[in-house]
C-alpha positions in Angstrom: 43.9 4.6 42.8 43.1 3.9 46.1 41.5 0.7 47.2 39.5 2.2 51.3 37.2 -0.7 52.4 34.0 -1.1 50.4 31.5 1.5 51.7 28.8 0.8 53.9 26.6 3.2 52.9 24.6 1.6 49.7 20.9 1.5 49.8 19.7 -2.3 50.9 19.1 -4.6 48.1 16.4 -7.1 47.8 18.8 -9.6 45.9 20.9 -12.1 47.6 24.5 -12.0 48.5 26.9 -14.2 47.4 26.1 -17.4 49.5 28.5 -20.2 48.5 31.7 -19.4 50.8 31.3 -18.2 54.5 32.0 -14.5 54.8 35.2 -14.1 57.0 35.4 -11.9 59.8 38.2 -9.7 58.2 38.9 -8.9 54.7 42.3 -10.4 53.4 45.4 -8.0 52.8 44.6 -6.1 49.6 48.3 -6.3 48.7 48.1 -10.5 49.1 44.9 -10.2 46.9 46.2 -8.2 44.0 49.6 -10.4 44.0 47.6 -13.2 43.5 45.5 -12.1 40.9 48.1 -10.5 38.6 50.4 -13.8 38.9 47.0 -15.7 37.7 46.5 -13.0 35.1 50.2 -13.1 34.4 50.8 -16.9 33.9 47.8 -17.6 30.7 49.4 -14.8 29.2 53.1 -15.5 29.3 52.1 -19.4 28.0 50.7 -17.8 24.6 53.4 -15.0 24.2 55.5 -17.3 23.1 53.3 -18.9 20.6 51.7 -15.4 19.3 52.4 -13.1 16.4 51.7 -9.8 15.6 48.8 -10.5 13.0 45.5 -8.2 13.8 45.1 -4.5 15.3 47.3 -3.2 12.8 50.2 -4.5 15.1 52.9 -4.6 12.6 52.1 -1.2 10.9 52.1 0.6 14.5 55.7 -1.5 15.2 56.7 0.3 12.3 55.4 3.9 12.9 57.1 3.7 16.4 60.1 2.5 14.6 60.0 5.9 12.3 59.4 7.9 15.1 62.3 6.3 17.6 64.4 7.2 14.7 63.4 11.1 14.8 61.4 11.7 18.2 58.9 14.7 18.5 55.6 15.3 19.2 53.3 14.2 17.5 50.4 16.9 16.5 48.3 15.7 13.7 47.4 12.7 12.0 49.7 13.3 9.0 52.4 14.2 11.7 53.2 10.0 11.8 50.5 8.9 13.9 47.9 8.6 10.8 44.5 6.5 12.3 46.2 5.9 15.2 46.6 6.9 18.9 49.7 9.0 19.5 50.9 7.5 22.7 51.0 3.8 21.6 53.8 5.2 19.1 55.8 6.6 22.1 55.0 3.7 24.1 56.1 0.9 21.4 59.1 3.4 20.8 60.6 3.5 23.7 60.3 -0.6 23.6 62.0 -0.9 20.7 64.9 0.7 22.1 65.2 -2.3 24.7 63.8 -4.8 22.6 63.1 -6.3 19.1 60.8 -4.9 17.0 58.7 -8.3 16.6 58.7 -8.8 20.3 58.5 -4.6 21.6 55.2 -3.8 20.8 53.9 -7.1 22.6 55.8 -6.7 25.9 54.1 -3.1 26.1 50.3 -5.1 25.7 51.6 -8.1 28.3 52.4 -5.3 30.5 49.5 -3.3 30.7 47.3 -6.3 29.5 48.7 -7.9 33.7 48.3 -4.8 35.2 45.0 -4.1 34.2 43.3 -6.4 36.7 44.7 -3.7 39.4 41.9 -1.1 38.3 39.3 -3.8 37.7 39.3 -5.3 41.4 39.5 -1.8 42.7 36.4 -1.0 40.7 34.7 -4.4 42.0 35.4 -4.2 45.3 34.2 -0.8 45.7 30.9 -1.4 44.1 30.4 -4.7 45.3 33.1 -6.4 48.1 36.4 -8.0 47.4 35.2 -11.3 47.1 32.8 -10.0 43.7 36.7 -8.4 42.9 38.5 -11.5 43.1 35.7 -13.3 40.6 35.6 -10.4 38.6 39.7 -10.6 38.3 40.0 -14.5 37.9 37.2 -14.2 35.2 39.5 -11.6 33.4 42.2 -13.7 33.8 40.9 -16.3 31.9 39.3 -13.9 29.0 40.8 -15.6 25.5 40.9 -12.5 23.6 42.1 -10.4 25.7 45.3 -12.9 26.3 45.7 -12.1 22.5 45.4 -8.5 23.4 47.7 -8.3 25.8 50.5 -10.5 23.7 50.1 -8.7 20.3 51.2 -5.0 19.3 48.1 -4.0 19.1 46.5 -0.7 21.2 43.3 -2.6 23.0 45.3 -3.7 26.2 47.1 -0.6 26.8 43.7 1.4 26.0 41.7 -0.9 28.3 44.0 -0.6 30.9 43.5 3.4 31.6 40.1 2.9 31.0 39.7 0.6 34.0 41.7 3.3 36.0 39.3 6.1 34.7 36.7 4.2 36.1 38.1 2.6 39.4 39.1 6.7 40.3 35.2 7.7 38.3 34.0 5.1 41.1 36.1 6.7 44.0 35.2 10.0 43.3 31.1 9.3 43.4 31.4 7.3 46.2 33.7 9.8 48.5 32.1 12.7 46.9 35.6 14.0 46.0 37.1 16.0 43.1 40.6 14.8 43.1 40.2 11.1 42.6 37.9 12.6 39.4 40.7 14.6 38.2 42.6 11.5 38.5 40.4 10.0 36.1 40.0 12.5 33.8 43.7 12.1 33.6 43.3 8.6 32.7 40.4 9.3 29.9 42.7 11.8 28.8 45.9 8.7 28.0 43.2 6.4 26.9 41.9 9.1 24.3 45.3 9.6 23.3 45.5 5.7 22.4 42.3 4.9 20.8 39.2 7.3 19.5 36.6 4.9 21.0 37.1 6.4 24.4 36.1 9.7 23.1 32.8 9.1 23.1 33.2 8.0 27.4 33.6 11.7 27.8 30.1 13.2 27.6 28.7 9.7 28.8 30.9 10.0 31.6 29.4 13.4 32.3 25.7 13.2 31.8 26.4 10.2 34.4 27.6 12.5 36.9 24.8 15.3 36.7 22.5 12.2 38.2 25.4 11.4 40.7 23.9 13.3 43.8 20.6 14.6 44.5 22.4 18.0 45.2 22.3 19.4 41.6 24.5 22.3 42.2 27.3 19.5 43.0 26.2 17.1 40.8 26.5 19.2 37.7 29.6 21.3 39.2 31.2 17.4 39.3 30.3 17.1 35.7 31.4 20.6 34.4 34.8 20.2 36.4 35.1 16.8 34.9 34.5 17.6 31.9 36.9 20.4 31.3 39.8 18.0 33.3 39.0 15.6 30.0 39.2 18.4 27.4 43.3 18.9 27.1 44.3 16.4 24.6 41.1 15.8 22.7 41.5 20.0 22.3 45.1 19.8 21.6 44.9 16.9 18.9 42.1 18.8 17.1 43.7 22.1 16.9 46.6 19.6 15.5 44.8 18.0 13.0 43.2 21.9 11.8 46.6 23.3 11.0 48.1 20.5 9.1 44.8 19.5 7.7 42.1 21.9 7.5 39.8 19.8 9.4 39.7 19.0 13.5 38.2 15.6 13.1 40.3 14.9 9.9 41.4 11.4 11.4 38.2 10.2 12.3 36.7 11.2 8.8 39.3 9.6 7.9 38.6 6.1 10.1 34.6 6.9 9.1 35.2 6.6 5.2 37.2 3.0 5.8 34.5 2.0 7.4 31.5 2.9 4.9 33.9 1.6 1.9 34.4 -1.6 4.0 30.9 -1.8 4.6 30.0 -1.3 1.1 32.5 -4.5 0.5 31.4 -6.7 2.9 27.3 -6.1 2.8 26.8 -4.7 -0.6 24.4 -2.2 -1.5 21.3 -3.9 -0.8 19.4 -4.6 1.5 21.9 -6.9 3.5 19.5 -8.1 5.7 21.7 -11.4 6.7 24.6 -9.2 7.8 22.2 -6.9 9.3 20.9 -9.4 11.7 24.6 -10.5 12.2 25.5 -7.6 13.6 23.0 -7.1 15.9 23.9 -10.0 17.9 27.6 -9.4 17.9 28.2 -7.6 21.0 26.1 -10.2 22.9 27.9 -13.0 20.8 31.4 -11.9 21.4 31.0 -11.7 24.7 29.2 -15.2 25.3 32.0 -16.7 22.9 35.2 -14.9 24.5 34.5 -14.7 28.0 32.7 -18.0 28.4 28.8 -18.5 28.2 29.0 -18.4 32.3 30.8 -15.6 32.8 29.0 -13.3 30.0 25.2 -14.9 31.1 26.0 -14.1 35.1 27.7 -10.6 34.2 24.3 -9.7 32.0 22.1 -10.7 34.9 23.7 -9.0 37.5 23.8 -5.8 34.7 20.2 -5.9 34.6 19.6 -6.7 38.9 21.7 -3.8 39.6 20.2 -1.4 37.5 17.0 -2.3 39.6 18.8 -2.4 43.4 21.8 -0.5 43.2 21.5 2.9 41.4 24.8 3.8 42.2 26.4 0.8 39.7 23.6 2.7 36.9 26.7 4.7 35.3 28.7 1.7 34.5 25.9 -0.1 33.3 25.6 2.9 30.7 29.3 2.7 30.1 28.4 -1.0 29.0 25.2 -0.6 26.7 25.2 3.1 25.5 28.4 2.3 23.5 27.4 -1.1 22.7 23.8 0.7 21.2 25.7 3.1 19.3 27.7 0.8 17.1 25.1 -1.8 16.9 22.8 1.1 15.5 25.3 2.6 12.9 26.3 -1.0 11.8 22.8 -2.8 11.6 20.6 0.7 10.8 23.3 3.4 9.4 25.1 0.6 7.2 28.1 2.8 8.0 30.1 0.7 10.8 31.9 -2.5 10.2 31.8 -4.2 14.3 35.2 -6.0 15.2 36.1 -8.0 18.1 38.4 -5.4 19.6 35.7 -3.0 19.4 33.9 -4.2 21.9 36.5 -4.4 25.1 35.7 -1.8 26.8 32.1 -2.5 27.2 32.7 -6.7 27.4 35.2 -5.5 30.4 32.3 -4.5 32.8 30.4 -8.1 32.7 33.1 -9.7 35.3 32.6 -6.7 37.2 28.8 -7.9 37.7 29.2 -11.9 37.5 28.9 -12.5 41.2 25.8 -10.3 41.9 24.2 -12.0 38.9 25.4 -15.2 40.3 23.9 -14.0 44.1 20.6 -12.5 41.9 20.5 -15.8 40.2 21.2 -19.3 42.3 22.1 -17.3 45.4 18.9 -18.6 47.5 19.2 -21.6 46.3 20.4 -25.0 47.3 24.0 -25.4 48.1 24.2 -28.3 45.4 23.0 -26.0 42.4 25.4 -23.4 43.6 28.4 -25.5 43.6 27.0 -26.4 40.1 26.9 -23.4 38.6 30.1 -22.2 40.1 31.8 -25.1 38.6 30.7 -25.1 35.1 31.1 -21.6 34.9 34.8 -21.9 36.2 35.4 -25.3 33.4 33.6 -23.1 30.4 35.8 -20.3 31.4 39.4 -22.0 31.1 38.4 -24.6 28.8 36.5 -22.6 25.7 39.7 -20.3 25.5 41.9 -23.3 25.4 40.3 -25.1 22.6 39.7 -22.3 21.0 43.2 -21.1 20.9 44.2 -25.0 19.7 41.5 -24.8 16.9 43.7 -21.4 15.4 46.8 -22.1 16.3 48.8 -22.7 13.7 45.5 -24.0 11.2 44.1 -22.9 7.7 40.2 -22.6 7.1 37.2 -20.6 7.3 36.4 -21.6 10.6 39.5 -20.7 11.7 39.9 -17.8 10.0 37.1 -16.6 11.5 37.7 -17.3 15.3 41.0 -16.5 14.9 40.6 -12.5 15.6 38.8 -13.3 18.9 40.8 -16.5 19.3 43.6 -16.8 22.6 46.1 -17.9 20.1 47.1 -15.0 17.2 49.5 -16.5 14.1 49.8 -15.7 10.5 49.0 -18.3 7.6 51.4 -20.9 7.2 52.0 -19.4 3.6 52.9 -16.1 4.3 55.7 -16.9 7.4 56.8 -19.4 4.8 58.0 -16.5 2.6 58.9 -14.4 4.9 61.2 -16.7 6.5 63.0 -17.2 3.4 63.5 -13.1 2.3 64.5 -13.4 6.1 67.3 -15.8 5.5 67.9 -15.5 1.7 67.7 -11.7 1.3 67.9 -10.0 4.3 71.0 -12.3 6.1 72.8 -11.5 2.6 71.9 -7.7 2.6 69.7 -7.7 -0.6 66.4 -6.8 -1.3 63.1 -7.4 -2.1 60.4 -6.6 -4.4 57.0 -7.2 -3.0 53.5 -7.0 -4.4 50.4 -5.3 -2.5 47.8 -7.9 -1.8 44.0 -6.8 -0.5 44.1 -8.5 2.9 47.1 -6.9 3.5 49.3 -10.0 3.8 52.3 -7.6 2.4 52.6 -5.8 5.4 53.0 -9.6 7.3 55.7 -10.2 4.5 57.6 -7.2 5.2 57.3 -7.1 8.7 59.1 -10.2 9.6 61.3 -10.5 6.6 63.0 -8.1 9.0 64.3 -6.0 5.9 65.2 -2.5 6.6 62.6 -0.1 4.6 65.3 1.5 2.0 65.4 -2.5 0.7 62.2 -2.7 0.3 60.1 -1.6 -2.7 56.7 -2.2 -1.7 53.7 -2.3 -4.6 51.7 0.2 -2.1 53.9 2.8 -1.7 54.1 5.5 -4.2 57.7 5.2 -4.4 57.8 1.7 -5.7 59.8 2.5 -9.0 62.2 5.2 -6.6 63.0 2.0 -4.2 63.2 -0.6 -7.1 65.6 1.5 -9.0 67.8 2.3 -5.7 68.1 -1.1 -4.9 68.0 -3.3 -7.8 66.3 -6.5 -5.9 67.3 -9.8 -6.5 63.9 -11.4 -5.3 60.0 -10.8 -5.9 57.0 -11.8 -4.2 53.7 -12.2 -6.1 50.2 -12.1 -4.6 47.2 -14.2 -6.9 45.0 -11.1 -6.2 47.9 -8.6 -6.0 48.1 -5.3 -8.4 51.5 -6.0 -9.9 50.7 -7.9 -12.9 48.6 -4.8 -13.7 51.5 -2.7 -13.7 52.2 -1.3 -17.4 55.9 -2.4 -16.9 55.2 -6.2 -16.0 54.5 -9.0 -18.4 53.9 -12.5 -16.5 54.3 -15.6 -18.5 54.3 -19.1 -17.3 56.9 -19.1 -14.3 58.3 -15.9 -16.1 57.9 -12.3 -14.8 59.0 -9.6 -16.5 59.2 -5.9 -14.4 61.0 -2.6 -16.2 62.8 -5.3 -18.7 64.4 -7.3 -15.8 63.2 -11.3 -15.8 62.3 -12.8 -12.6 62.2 -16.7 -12.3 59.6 -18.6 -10.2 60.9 -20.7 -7.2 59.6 -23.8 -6.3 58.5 -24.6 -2.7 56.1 -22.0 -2.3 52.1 -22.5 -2.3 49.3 -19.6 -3.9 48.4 -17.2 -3.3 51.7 -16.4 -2.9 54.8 -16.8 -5.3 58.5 -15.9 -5.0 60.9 -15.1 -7.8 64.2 -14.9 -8.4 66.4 -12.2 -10.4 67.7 -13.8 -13.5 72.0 -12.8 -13.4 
């Protein structure tokens, strides 16, 4: 990805340049630049690694796939194939960590890698467009984003994904600019990684493309770019498709797949009505994610210097698009279609491009203004950036509440209820240390897989609720401990009878042990 001094050649622009800090005659060492911007990146992140745990992004159930496939490694062709909703090469990636590291710690060191090294594409990007100094705001602003520091210290896929698509566009950038094919190639490359991790870069393919056939006035290049850029991006969406036909019948089986979660979690979280409170919630949420994560500052100045550079600097319109197109989409299927349920790690891929635009919003906005009110807005940006982050990641860390509960996806700081380590730690030390097993319940926020996960039991000793071979796993290995969830499916089961502080499973009784709080409860084997 190469980083050639920005390019002279962009029409003039009406708006202001960044005023606040004299321009020096010559541009710093790029190398000096980018080491101190990962170190600042690195440092935020390293302090909350140690605090974090693998809670959302279905971090522990990808730990675990990559644990399966480390045990027998092959390709991966199909969603059946071990991969299921997920992207192929985060298995391989986590794999390969889990043979260097432990399996509550592997997944994360991949995101802290790629979650530092992803402010290498995004000053490249900036600093092409705009100058180095608009890539060094852009990268400290990054630096300080609160939910991506819990991206990039939790095994989920968002820091890895985020970090080729930065690289697809950095080289996307390159290639417009130079009027080059092989930096394009080079991001198609990239698209093609970041497809393989998550299916929301799918859709940057044909965005990508349309963008190019308005790249150049020539048309014939314009739309030979886009036709040659296209066809570079085809090789794994193609190859996972024809994947995902033989073993299933269907190319886009796993996004069905994802689709139907989505309209049944809709259906659960909106009703059938008319839902027009969570309509109007969802409308707002890119906008509100983005003014609660990256900082009111940062997300107003990035949204003004969105909209100036649509108007002064055509050749910044494709990111733009990169930022809103998505952003429309979802907000349409979830607020109109009733068939999309928006998370916070949805939107990182279009929240990414506002610190790419913060200091020509902030040159649009105060930049012809007095020193004073410069210095002001550059300071309370730079306070709300650190400081909302860091009180939001206090406020969730290590706290119970709907408030809490609530930030805590988006939230710097990423740990599991009190209740649920609590029993985990003790199948940890009280089953697992002795080499027994467990029996343990499904529950409907999926609290079991946290259970499991950390108990640090080996899958034979477990016999999980939600698997379909429960009664093959409880007859194998006879367990001498039960967990219980208030809401859990297990005292449904034809072959349990709960009385009191009594259960009864397949004619074996299970005593309740004290110490542990709802909706959770642990039981012991009677000898």
């Amino acid at each position: 990805m190469a980083t050639a001094p920005t390019p002279v050649s962009h029409p003039s622009s009406p708006v202001p340049s960044l005023a606040a800090v004299p321009t020096p005659a010559h541009e710093p060492s790029t190398r000096w630049l980018l080491g101190i911007l990962l170190v600042v990146a690195l440092l935020p992140r390293l302090v909350v690694f140690f605090l974090n745990e693998n809670l959302y992004g279905d971090a522990v159930v990808r730990t675990e796939l990559a644990e399966r496939w480390l045990r027998e490694p092959h390709l991966i062709t199909a969603y059946g194939d071990g991969a299921y909703q997920f992207g192929p090469l985060h298995l391989y990636l986590v794999g390969v960590a889990l043979s260097v590291f432990d399996r509550e710690v592997a997944g994360r060191v991949v995101s802290l890698l790629f979650g530092v090294l992803s402010v290498v594409p995004l000053f490249a990007l900036t600093r092409r467009l705009f100058g180095w100094r608009e890539g060094v705001v852009a990268g400290l602003a990054f630096a300080a984003w609160g939910m991506h520091l819990q991206f990039s210290t939790t095994a989920g896929s968002e820091a890895v994904s985020l970090f080729f698509m930065l690289a697809a566009f950095a080289l996307y950038a390159e290639a417009v600019d130079e009027n080059r094919f092989a930096p394009l190639f080079q991001a198609a490359l990239m698209l093609n990684l970041a497809c393989a991790l998550r299916y929301d870069a799918w859709m940057y393919i044909p965005l990508l493309c349309v963008a190019l056939v308005f790249s150049s006035q020539d048309k014939v290049a314009a739309l030979t770019r886009a036709v040659g850029f296209g066809l570079a991006c085809l090789p794994f969406p193609l190859l996972w498709m024809q994947g995902n036909e033989l073993m299933h019948g269907d190319p886009f089986f796993p996004v069905k797949a994802v689709e139907d979660f989505h309209r049944n979690w809709v259906l659960s979280s909106a009703g059938s009505g008319a839902a027009i409170g969570w309509r109007v919630q969802q409308l707002f949420f890119w906008p509100g994610v983005a003014l609660l994560t990256l900082s009111p500052g940062v997300a107003l100045l990035g949204m003004v210097g969105m909209v100036k550079a649509w108007k002064a600097r055509p050749d910044t319109r494709w990111l733009v698009a990169a930022a809103v197109v998505p952003t429309a989409y979802f907000t349409f299927r979830a607020v109109v279609l009733l068939n999309f349920v928006p998370l916070g790690r949805f939107t990182v891929t279009q929240l990414v491009v506002l610190p790419v635009f913060v200091a020509f919003g902030f040159a649009a906005l105060v930049g012809s203004k007095g020193e004073g009110l410069r210095k002001a807005v550059v300071g309370v940006t730079a306070v709300l950036a650190v400081a909302l982050p860091v009180a939001m990641g206090l406020f969730t860390f290590h706290a119970e509440g709907r408030l809490q509960d609530s930030l805590r996806p988006v939230s710097p700081t990423s740990t599991n209820p009190v209740p649920v380590m609590r029993v985990a730690d003790f199948v940890k030390e009280q089953v697992a240390a002795k080499g027994g097993a467990v029996a343990l319940d499904d529950d409907p926020s999926y609290m079991d897989l946290q259970v499991a996960f950390f108990s640090g039991l080996p899958e034979e000793r477990i016999a999980r609720v939600r698997w379909d071979t429960f009664r093959k796993r409880l007859a194998e290995a006879r367990p001498e401990v039960l967990v219980r969830f208030d809401q859990g499916s297990l005292v449904k089961d034809p072959g349990v009878k709960l009385e009191g502080r009594t259960l009864t499973l397949d004619g074996v009784g299970y005593e309740e042990v004290e110490g542990f709080t709802a909706p959770l409860h642990v039981y012991r084997r009677r000898d």
